[in-house]
PQR file of N, CA, C, O and H, with PARSE charges and radii, in Angstrom:
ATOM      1  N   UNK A   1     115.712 144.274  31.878 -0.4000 1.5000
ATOM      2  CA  UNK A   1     117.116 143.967  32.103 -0.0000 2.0000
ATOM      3  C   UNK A   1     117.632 143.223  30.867  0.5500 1.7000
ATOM      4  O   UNK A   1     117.086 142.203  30.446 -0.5500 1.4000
ATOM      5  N   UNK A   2     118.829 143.845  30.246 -0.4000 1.5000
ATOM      6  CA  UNK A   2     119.674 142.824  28.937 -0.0000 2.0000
ATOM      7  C   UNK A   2     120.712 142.419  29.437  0.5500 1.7000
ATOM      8  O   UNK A   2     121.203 142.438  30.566 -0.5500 1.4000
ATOM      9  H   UNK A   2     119.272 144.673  30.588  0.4000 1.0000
ATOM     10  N   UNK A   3     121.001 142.042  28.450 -0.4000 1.5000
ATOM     11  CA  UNK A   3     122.253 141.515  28.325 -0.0000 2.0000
ATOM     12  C   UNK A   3     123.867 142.534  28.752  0.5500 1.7000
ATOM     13  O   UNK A   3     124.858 142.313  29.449 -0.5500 1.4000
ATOM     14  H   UNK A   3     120.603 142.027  27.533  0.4000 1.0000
ATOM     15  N   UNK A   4     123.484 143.458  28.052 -0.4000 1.5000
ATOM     16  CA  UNK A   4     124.556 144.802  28.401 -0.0000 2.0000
ATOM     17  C   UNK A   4     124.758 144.642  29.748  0.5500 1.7000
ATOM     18  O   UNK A   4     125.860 144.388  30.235 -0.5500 1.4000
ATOM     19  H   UNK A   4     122.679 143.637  27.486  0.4000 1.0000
ATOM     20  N   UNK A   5     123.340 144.834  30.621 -0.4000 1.5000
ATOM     21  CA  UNK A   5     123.498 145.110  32.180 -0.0000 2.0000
ATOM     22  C   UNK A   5     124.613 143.881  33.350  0.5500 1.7000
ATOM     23  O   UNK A   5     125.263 143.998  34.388 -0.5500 1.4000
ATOM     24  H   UNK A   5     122.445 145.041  30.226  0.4000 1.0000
ATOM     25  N   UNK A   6     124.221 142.605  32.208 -0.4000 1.5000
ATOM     26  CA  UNK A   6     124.933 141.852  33.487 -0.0000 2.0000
ATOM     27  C   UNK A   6     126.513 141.554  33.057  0.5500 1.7000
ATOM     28  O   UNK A   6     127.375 140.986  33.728 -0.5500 1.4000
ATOM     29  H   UNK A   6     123.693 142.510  31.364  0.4000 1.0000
ATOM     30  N   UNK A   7     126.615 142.109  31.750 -0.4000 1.5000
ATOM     31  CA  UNK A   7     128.560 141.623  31.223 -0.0000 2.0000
ATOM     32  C   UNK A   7     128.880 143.410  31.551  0.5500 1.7000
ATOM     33  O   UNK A   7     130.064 143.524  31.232 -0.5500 1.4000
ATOM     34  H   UNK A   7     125.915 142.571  31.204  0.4000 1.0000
ATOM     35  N   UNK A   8     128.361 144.868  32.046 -0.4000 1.5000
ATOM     36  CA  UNK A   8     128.975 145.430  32.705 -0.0000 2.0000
ATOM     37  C   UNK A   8     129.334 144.798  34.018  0.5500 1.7000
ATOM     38  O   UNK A   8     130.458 145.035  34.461 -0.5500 1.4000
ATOM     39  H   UNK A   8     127.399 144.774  32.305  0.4000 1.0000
ATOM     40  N   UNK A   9     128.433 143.937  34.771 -0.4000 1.5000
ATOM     41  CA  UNK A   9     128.883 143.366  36.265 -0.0000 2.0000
ATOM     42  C   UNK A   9     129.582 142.612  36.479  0.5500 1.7000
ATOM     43  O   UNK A   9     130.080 142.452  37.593 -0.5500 1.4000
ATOM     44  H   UNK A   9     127.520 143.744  34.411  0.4000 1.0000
ATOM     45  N   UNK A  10     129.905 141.715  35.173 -0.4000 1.5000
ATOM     46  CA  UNK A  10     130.627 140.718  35.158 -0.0000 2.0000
ATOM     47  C   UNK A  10     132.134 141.234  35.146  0.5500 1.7000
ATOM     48  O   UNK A  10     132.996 140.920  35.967 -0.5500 1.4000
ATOM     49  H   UNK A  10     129.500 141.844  34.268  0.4000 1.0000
ATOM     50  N   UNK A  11     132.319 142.279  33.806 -0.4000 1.5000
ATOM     51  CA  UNK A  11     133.553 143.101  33.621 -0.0000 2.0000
ATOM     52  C   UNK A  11     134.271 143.785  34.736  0.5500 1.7000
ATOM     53  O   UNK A  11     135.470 143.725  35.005 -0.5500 1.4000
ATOM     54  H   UNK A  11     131.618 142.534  33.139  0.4000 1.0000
ATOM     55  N   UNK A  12     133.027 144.650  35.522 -0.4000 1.5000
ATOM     56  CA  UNK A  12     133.598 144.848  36.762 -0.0000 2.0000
ATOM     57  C   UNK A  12     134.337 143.803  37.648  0.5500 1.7000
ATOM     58  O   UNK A  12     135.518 143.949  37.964 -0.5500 1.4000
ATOM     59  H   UNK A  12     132.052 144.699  35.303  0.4000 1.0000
ATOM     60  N   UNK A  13     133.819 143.077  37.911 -0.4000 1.5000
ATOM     61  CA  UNK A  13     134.015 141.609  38.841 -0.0000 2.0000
ATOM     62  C   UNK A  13     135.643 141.577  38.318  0.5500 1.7000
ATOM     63  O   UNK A  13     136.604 141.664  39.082 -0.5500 1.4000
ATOM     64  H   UNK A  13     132.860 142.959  37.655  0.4000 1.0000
ATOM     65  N   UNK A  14     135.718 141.438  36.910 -0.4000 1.5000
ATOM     66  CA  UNK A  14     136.978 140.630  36.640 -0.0000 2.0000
ATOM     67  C   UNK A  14     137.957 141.594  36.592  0.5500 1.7000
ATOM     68  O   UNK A  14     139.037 141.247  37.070 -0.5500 1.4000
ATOM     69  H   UNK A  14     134.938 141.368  36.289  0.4000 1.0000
ATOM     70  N   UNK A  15     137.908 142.307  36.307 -0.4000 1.5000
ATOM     71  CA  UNK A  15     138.686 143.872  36.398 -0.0000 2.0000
ATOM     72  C   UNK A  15     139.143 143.745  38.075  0.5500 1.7000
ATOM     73  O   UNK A  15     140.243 143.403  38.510 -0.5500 1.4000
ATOM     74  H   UNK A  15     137.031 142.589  35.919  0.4000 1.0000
ATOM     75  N   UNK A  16     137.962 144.124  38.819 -0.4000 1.5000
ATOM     76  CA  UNK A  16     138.154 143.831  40.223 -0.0000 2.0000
ATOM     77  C   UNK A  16     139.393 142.912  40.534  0.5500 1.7000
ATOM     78  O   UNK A  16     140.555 143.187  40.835 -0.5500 1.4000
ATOM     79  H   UNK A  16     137.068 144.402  38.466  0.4000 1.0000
ATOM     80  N   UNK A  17     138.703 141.676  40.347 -0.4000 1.5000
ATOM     81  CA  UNK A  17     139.609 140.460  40.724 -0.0000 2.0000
ATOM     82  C   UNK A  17     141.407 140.548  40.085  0.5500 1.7000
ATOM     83  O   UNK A  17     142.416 140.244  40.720 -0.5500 1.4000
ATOM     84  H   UNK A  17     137.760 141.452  40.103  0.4000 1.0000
ATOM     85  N   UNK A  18     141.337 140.962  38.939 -0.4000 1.5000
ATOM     86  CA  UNK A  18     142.818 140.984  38.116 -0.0000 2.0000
ATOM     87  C   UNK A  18     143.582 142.414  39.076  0.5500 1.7000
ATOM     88  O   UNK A  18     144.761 142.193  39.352 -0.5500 1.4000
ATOM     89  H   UNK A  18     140.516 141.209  38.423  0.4000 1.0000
ATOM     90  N   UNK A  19     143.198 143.376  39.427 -0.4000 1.5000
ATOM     91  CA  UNK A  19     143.779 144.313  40.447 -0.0000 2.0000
ATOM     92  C   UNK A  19     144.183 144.273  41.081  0.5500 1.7000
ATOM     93  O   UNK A  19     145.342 144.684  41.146 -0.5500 1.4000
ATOM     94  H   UNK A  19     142.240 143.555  39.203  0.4000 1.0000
ATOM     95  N   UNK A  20     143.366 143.593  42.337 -0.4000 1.5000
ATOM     96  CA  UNK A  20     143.188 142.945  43.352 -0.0000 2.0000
ATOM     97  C   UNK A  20     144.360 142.044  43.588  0.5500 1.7000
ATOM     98  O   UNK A  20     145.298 142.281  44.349 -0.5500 1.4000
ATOM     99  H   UNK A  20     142.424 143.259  42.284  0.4000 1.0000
ATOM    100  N   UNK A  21     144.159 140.783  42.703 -0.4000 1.5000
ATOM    101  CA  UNK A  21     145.595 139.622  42.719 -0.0000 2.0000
ATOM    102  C   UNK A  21     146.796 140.663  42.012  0.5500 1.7000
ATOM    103  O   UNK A  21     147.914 140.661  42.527 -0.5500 1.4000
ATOM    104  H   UNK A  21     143.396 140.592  42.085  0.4000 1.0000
ATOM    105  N   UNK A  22     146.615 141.245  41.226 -0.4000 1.5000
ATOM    106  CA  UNK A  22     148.285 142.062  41.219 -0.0000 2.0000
ATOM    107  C   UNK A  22     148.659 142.948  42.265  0.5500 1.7000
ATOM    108  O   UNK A  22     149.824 142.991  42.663 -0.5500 1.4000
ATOM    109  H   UNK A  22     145.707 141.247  40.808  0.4000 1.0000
ATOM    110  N   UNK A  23     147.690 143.712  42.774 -0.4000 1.5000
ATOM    111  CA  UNK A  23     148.023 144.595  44.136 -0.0000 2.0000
ATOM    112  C   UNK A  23     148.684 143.018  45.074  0.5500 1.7000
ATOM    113  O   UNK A  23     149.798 142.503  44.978 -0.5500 1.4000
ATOM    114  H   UNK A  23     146.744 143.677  42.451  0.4000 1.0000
ATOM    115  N   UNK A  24     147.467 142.585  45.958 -0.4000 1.5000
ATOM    116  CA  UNK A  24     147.833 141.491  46.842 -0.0000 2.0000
ATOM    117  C   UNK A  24     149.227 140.411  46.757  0.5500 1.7000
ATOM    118  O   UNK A  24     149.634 139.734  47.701 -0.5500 1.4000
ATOM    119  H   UNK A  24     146.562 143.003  46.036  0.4000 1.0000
ATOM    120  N   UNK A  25     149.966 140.465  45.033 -0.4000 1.5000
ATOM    121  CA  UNK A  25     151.452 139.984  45.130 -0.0000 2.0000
ATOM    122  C   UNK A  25     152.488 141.166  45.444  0.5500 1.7000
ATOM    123  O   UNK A  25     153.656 141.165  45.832 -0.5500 1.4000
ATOM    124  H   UNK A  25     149.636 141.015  44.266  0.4000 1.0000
ATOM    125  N   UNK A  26     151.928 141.782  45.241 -0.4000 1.5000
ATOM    126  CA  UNK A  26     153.016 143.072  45.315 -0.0000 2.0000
ATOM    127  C   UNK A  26     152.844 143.791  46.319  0.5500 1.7000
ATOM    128  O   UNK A  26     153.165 144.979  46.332 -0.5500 1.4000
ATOM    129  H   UNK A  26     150.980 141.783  44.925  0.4000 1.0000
ATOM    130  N   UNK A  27     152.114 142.947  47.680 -0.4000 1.5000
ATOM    131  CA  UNK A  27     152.030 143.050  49.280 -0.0000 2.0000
ATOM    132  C   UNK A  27     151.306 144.515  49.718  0.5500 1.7000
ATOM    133  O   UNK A  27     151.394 145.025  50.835 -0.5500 1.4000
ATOM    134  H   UNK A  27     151.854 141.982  47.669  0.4000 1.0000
ATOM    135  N   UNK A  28     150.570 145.064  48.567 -0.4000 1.5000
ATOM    136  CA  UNK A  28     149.886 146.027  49.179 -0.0000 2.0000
ATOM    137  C   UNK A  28     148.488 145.807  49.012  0.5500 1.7000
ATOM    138  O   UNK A  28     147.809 145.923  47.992 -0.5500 1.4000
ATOM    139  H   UNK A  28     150.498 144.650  47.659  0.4000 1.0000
ATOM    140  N   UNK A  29     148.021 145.329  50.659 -0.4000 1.5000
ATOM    141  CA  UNK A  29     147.170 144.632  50.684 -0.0000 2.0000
ATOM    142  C   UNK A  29     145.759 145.465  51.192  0.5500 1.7000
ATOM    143  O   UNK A  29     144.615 145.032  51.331 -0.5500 1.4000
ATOM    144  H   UNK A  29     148.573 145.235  51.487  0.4000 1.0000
ATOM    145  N   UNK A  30     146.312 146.836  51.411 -0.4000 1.5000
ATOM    146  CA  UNK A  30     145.605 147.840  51.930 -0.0000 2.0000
ATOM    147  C   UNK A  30     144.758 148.241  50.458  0.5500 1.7000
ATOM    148  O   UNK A  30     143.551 148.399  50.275 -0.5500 1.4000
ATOM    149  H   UNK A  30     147.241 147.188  51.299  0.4000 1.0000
ATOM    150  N   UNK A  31     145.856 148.328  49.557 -0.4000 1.5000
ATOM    151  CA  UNK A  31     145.181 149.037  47.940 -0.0000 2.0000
ATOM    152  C   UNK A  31     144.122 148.294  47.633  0.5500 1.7000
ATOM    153  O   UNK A  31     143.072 148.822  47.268 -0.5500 1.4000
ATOM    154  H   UNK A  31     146.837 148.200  49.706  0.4000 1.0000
ATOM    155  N   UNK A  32     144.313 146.575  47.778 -0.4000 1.5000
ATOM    156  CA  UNK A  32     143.880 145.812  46.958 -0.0000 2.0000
ATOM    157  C   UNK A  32     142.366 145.851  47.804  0.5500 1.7000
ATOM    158  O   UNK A  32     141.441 145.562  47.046 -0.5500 1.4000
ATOM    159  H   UNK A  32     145.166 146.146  48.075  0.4000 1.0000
ATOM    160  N   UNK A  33     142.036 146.078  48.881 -0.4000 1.5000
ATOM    161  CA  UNK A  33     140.903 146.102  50.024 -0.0000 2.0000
ATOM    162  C   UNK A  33     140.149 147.222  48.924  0.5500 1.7000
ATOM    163  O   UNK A  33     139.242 147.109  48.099 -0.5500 1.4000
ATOM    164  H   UNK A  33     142.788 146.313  49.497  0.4000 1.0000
ATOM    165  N   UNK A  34     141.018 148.338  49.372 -0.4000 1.5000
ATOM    166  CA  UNK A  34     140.217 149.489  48.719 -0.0000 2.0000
ATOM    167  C   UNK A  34     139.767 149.564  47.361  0.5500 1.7000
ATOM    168  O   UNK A  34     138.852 150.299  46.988 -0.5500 1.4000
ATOM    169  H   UNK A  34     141.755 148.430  50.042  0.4000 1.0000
ATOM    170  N   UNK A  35     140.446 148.765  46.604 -0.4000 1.5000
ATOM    171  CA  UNK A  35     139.592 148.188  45.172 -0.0000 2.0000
ATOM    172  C   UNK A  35     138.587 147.649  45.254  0.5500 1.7000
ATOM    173  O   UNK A  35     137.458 148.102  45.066 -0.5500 1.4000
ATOM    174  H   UNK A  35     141.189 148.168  46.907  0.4000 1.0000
ATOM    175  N   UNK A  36     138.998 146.352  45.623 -0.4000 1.5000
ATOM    176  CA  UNK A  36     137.536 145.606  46.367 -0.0000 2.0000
ATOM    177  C   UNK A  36     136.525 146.299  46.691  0.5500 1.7000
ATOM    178  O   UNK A  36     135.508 145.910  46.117 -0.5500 1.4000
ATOM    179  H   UNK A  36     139.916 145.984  45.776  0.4000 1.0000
ATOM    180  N   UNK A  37     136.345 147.342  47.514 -0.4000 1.5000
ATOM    181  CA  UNK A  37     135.452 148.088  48.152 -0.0000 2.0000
ATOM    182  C   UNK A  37     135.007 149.012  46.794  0.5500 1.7000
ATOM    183  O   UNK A  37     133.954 149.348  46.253 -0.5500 1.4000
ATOM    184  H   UNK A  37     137.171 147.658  47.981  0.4000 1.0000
ATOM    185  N   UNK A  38     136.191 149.175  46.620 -0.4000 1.5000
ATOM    186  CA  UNK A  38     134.824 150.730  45.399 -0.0000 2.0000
ATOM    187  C   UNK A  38     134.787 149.812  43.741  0.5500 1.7000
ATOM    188  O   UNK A  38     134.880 150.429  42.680 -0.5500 1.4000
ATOM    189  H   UNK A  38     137.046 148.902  47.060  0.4000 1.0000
ATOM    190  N   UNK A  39     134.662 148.536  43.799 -0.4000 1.5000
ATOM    191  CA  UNK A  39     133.700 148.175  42.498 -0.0000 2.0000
ATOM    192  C   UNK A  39     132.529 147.348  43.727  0.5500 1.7000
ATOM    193  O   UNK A  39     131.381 147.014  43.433 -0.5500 1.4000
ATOM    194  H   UNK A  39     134.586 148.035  44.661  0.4000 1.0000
ATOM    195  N   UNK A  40     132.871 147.244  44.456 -0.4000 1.5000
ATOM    196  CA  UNK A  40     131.499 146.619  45.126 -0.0000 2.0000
ATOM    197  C   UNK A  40     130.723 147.854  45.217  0.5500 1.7000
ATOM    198  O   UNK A  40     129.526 147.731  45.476 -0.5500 1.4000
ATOM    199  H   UNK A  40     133.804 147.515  44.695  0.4000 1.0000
ATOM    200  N   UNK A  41     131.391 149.475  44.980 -0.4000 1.5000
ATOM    201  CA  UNK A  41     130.312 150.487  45.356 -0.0000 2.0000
ATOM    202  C   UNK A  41     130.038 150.260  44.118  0.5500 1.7000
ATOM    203  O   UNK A  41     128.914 149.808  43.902 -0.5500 1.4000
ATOM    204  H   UNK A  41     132.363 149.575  44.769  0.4000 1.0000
ATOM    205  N   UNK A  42     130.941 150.491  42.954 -0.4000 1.5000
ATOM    206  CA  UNK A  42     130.283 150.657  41.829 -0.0000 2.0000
ATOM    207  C   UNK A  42     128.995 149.892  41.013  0.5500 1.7000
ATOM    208  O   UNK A  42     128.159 150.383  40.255 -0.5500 1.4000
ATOM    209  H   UNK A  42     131.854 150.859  43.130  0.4000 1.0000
ATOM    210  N   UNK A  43     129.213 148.241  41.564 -0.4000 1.5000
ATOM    211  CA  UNK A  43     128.176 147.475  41.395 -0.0000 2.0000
ATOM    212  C   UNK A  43     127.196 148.239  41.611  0.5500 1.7000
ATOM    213  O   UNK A  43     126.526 148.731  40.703 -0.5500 1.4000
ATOM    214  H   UNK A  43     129.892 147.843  42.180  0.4000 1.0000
ATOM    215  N   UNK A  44     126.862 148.556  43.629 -0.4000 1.5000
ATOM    216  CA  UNK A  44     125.849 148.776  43.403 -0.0000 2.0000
ATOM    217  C   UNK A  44     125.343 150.025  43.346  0.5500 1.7000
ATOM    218  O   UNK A  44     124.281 150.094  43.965 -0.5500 1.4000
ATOM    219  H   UNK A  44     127.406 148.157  44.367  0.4000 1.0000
ATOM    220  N   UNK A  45     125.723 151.166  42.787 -0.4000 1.5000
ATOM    221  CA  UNK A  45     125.149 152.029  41.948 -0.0000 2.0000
ATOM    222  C   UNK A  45     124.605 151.495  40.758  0.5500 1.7000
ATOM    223  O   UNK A  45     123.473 151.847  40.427 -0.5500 1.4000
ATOM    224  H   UNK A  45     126.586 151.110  42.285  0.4000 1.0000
ATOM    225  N   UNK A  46     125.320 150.605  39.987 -0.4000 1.5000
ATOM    226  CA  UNK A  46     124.819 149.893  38.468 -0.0000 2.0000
ATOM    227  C   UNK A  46     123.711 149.768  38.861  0.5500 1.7000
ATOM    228  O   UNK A  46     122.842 150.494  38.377 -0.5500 1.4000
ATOM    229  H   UNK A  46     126.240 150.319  40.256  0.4000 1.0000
ATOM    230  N   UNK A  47     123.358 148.753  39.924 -0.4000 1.5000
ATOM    231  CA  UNK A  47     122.101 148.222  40.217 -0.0000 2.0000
ATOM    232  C   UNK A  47     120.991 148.930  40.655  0.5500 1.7000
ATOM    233  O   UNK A  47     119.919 148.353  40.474 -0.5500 1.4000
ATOM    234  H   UNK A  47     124.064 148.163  40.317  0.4000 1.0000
ATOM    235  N   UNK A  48     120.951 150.087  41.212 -0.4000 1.5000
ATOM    236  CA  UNK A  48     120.144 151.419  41.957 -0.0000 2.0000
ATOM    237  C   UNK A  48     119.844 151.441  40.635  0.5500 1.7000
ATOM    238  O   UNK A  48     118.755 150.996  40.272 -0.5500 1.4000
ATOM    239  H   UNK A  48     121.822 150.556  41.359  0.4000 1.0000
ATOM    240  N   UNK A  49     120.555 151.844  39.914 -0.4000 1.5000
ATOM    241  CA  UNK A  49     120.210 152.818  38.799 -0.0000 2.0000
ATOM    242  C   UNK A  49     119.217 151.947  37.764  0.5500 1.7000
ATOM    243  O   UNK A  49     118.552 152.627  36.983 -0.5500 1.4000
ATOM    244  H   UNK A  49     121.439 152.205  40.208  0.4000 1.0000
ATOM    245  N   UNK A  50     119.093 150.710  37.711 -0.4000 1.5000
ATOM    246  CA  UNK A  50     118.633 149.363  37.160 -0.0000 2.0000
ATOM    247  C   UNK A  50     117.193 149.659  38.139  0.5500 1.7000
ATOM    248  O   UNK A  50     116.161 149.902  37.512 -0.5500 1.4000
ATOM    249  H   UNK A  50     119.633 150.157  38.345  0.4000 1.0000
ATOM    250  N   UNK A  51     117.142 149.641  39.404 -0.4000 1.5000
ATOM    251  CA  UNK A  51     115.919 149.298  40.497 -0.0000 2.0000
ATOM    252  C   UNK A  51     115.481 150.228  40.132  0.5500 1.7000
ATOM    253  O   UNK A  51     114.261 150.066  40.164 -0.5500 1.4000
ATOM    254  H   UNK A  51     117.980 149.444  39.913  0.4000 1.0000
ATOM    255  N   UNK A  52     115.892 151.912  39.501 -0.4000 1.5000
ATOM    256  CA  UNK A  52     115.090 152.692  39.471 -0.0000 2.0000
ATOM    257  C   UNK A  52     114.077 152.955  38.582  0.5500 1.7000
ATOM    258  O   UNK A  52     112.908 153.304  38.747 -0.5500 1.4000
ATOM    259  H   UNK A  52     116.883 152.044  39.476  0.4000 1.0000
ATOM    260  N   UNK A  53     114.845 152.686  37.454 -0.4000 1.5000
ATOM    261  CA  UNK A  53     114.074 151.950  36.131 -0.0000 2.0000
ATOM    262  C   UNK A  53     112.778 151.179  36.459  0.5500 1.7000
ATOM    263  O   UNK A  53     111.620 151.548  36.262 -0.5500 1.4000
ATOM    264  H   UNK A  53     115.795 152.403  37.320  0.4000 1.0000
ATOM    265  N   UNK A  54     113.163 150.184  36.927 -0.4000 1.5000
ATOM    266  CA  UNK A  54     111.890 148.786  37.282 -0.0000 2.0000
ATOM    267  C   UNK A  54     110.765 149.444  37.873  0.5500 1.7000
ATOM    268  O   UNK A  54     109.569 149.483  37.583 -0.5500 1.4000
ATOM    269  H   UNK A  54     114.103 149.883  37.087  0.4000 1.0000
ATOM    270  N   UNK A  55     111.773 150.177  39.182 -0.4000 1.5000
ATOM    271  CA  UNK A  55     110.025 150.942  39.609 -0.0000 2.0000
ATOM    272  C   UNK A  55     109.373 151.644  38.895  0.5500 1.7000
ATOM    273  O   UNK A  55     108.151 151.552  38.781 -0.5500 1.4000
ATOM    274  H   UNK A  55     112.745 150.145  39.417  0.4000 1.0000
ATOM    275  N   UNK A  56     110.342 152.738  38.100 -0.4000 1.5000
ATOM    276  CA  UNK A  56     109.365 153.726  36.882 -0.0000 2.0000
ATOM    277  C   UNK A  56     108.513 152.600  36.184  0.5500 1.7000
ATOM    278  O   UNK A  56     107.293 152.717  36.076 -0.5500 1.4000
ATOM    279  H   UNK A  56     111.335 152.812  38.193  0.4000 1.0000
ATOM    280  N   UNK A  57     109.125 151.629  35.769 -0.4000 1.5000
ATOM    281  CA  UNK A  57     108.409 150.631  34.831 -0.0000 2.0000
ATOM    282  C   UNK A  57     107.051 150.235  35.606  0.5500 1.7000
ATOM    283  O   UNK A  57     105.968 150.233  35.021 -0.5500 1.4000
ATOM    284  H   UNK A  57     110.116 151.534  35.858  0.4000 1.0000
ATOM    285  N   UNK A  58     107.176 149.939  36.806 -0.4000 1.5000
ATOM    286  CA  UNK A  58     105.836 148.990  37.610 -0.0000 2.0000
ATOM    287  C   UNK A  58     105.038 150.232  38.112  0.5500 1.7000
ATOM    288  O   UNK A  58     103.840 150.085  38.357 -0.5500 1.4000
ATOM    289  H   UNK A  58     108.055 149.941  37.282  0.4000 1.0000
ATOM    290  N   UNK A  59     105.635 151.453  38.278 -0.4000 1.5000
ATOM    291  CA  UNK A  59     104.156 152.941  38.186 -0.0000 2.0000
ATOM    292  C   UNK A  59     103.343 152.945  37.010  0.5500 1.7000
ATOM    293  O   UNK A  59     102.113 152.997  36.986 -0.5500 1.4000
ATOM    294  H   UNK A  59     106.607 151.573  38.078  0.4000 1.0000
ATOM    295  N   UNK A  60     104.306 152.871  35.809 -0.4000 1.5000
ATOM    296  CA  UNK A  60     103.600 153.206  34.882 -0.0000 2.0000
ATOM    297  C   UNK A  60     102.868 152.094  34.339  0.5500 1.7000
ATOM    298  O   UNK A  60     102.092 152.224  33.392 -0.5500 1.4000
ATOM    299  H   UNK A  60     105.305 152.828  35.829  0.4000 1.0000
ATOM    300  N   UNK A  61     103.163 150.699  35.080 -0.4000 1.5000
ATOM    301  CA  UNK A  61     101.839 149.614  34.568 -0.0000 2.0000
ATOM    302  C   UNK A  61     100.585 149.640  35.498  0.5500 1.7000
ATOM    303  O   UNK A  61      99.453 149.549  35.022 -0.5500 1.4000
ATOM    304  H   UNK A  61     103.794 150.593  35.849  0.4000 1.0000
ATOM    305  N   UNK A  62     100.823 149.770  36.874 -0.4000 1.5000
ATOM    306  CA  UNK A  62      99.755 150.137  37.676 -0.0000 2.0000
ATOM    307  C   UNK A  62      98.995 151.672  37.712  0.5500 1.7000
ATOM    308  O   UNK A  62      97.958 152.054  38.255 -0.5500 1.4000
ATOM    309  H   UNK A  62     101.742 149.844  37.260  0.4000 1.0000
ATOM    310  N   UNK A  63      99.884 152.273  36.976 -0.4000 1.5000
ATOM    311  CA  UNK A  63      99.181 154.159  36.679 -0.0000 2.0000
ATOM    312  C   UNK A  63      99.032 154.468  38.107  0.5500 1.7000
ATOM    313  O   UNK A  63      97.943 154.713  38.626 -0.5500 1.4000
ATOM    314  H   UNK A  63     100.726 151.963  36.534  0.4000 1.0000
ATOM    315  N   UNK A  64     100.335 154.447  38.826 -0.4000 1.5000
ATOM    316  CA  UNK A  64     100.481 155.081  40.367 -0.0000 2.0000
ATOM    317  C   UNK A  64     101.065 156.340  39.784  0.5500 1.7000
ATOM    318  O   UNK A  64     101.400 157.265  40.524 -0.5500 1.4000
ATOM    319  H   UNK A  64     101.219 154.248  38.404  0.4000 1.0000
TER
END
């Protein structure tokens, strides 16, 4: 895991959040949910895709 991996999560987050508070003044509070919801998906795809790695990594130290 670097550095890259956690300022994409972070970027998301803040991206998220800046949407979010401009949807939520401008009373559409339905949009701003549904933002919310698909960078929380997007997180965790980032992260699957990170876990999948680790495991390839921990087969190929145990030679499973």
């Amino acid at each position: 895991m670097d550095l890259s991996f956690v300022l994409k999560i972070a970027g998301i987050g803040m991206i998220v959040a800046v949407v979010c508070q401009i949807l939520s003044r401008l009373g559409k509070d339905d949009q701003s949910t549904l933002v919310s919801v698909g960078g929380i998906i997007l997180v965790l795809l980032i992260i699957v895709e990170e876990l999948g790695g680790l495991i390839e990594a921990v087969k190929d130290v145990f030679g499973i």
